[in-house]
VEXDREN-2710 file (C-alpha; in Angstrom, 1 decimal):
% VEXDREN-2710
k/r/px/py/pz
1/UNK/-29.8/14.9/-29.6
2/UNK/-29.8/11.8/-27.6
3/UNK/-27.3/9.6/-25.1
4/UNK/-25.6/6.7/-26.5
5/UNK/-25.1/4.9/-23.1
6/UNK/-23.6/1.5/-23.1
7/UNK/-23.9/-1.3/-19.7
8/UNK/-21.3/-3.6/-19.6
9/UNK/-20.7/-6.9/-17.6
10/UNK/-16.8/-7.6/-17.8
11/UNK/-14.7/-9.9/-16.3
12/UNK/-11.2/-9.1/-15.4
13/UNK/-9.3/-10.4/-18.3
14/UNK/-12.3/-8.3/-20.6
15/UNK/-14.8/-11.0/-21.6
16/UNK/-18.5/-9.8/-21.9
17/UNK/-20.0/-13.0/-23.0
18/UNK/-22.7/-14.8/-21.7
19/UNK/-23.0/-12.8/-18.5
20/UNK/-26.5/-14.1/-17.9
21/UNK/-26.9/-17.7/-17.8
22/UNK/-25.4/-21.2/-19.2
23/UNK/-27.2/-21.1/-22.2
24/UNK/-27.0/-17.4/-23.1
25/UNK/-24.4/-17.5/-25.5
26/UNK/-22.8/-20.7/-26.0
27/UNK/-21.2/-19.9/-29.5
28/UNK/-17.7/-20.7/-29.7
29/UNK/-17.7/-23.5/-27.1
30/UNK/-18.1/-20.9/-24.4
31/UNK/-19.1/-22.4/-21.4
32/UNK/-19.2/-20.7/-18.3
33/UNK/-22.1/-18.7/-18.9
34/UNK/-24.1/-16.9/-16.0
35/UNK/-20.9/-15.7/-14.5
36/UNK/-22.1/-12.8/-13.0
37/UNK/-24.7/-14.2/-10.8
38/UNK/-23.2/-15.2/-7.6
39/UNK/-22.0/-12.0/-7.2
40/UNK/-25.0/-10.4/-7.6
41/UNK/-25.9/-7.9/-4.5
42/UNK/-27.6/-4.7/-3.4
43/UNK/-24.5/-2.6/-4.2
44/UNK/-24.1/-3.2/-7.8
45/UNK/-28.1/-3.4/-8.5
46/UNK/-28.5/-0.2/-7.0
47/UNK/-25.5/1.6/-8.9
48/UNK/-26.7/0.5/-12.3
49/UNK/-30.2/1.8/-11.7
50/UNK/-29.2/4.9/-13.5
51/UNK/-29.3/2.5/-16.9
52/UNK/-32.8/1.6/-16.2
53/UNK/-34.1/5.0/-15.0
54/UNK/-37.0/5.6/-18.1
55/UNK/-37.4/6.3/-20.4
56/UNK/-35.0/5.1/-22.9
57/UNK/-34.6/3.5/-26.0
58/UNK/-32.5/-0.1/-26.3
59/UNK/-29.3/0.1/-29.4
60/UNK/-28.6/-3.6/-29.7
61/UNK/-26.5/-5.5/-32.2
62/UNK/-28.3/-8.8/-34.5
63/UNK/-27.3/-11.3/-31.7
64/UNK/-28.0/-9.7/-28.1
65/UNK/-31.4/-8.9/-30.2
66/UNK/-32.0/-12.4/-30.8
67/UNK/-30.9/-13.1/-27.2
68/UNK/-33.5/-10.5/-25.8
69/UNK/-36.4/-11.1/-28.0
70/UNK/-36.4/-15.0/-27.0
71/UNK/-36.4/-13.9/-23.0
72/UNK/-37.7/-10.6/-22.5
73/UNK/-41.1/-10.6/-24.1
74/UNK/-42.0/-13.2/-21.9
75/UNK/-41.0/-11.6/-19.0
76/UNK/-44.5/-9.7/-18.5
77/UNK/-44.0/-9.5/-14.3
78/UNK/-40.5/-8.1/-14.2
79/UNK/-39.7/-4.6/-14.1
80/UNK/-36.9/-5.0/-16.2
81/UNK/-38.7/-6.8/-18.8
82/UNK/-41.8/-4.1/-18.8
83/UNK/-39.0/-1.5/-19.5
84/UNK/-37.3/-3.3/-22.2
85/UNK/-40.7/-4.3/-23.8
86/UNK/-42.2/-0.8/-23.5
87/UNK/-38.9/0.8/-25.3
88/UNK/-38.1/0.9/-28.9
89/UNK/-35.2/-1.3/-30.0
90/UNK/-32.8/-0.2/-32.7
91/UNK/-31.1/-3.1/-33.7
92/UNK/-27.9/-3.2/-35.9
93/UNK/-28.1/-5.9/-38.5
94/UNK/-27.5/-7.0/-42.2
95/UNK/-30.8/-9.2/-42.2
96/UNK/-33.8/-8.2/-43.8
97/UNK/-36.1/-10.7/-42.3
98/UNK/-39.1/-8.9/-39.7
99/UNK/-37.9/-8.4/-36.5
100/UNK/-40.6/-9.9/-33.9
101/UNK/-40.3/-8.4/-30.8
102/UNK/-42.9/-5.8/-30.8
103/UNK/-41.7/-2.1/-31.1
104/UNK/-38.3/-3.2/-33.0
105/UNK/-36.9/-1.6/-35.9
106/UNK/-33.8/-2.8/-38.0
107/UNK/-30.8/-0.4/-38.5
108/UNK/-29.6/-2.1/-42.2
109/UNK/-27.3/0.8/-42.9
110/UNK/-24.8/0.1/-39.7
111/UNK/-23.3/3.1/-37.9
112/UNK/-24.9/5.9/-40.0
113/UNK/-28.4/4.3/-39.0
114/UNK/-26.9/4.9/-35.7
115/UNK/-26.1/8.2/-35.8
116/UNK/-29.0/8.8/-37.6
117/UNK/-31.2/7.6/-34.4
118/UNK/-29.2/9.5/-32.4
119/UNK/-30.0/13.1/-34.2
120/UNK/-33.2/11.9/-34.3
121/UNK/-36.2/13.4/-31.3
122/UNK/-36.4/10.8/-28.4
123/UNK/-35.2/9.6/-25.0
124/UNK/-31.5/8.0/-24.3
125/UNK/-30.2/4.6/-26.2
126/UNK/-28.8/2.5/-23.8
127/UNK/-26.9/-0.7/-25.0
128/UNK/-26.8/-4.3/-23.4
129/UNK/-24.0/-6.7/-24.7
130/UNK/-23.6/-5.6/-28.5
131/UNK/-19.9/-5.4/-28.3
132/UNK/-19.2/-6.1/-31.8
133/UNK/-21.0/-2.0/-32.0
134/UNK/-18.4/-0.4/-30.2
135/UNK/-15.7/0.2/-32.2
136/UNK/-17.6/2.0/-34.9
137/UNK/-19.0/3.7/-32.3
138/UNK/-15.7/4.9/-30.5
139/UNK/-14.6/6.0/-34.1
140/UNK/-17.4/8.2/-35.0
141/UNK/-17.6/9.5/-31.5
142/UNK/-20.7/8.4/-30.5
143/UNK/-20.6/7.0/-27.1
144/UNK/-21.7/9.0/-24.7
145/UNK/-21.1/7.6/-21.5
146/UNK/-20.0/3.8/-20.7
147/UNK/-20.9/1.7/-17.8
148/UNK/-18.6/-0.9/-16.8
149/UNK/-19.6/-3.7/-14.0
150/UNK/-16.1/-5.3/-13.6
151/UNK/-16.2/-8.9/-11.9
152/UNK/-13.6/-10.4/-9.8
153/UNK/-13.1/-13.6/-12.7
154/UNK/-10.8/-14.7/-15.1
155/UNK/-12.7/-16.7/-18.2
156/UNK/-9.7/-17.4/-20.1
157/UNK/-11.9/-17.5/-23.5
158/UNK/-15.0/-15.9/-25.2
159/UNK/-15.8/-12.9/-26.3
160/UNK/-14.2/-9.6/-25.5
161/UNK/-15.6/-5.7/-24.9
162/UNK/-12.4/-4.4/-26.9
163/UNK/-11.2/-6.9/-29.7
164/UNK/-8.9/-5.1/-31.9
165/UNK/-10.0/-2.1/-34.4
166/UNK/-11.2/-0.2/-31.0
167/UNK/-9.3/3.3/-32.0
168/UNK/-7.4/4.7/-28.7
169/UNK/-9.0/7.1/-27.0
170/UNK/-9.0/8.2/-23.0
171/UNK/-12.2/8.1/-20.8
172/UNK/-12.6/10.3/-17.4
173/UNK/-13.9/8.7/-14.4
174/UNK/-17.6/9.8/-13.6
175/UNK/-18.7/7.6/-10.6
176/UNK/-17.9/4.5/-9.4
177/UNK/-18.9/2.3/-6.4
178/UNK/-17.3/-1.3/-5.2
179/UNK/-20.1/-4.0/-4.0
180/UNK/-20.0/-6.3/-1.2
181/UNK/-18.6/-9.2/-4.0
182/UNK/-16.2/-7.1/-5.4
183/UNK/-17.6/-6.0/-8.5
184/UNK/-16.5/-2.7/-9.5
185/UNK/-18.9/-0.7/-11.2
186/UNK/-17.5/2.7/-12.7
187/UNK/-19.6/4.9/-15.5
188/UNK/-16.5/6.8/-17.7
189/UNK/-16.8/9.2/-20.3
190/UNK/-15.1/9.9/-23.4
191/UNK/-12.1/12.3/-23.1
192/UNK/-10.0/13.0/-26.3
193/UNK/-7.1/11.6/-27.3
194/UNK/-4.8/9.1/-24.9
195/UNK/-2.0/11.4/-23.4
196/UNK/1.0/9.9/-23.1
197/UNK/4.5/11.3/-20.9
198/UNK/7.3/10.4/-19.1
199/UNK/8.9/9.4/-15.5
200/UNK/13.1/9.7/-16.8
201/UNK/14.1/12.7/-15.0
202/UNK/17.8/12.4/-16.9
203/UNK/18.8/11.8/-20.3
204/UNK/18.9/7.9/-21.6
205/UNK/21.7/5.9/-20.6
206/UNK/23.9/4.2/-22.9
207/UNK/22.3/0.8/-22.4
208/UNK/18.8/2.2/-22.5
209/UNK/19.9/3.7/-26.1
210/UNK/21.1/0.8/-27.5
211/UNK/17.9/-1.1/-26.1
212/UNK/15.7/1.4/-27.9
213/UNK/17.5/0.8/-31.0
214/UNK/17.6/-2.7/-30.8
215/UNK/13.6/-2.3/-30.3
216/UNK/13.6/-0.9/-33.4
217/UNK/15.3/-3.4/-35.6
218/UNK/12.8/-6.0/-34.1
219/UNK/9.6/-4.3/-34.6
END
């Protein structure tokens, strides 16, 4: 059985969007796109080379595929383009039109094409962007391992890694490195349910009670 292994650029207040460049993703009226480049430095390429390591297999969603397919084909003297073009993409759409980038084949049935790919024989499925995947994902527990490049910005608007629908869930730490910029770049992994507790080491006040209950009412 394959990895589902998903890379993630993220800004503090959780916005994936964009990460690449101004005109990467403007939809929305986002525009402060290419966010992650000035803090671009050894440290945080050399952590996420374990999402590049071959071979693998690219899982994107209808509109990072229509990102990619515009820039990477044509990207014949970068490593990172070789990769991607040499790699099968599984791409999670509705559409029935051909897909064009060479090696591309369309997922039309949504998550059970997903976990269909990943019984299937083959190397590791690494997502790029594609948030609108993860919560289906999450659900049927099929994420594997997530990598999270956490950026030192606040975008106030655009799109978000965890809209709502994510189900809860807890993740254990794997790794995790800090760069020269301040990006923290931490791979998790999933870990059952969220455990929850307590810090009262004595029994509820009456104010506290009456809080509680008052909570209630309001909720």
């Amino acid at each position: 059985m394959r990895k589902i292994i998903g890379g993630v650029f993220v800004s503090l207040d959780g916005v994936m969007q964009g990460p690449g460049g101004p005109e990467e993703d403007t939809t929305g009226g986002f525009t402060l796109g290419g966010w992650t480049a000035p803090y671009s430095d050894g440290v945080a390429n050399e952590s996420m080379a374990p999402l590049f390591a071959e071979p693998y297999d690219l899982l994107l969603g209808a509109t990072t595929y229509e990102i990619f397919s515009a820039y990477w084909p044509y990207m014949t003297e970068d490593p990172i383009g070789q990769a991607f073009n040499r790699s099968a993409k599984y791409v999670v759409t509705s559409s029935t039109e051909p897909l064009s980038w060479a090696n591309s084949h369309a997922l039309n049935d949504g998550i059970d094409g997903v976990a269909r790919v990943k019984e299937s024989d083959g190397p590791d499925l690494v997502i790029w962007g594609s948030g609108k995947l993860y919560p289906d994902l999450l659900e049927r527990g099929l994420l594997d391992r997530l990598y999270l490049m956490t950026y030192p910005v606040l975008l106030g608007k655009g799109k978000r890694l965890f809209e709502q629908g994510v189900p809860p869930g807890a993740f254990k730490l794997i790794d995790s490195h800090v760069s020269t910029t301040g990006v923290v770049i931490a791979s998790y992994e999933p870990a059952g349910p969220v455990q929850t507790g307590t810090f009262e080491t004595q029994p509820p006040s009456e104010a506290e009670l009456a809080r509680r209950e008052k909570m209630r009412r309001e909720s």
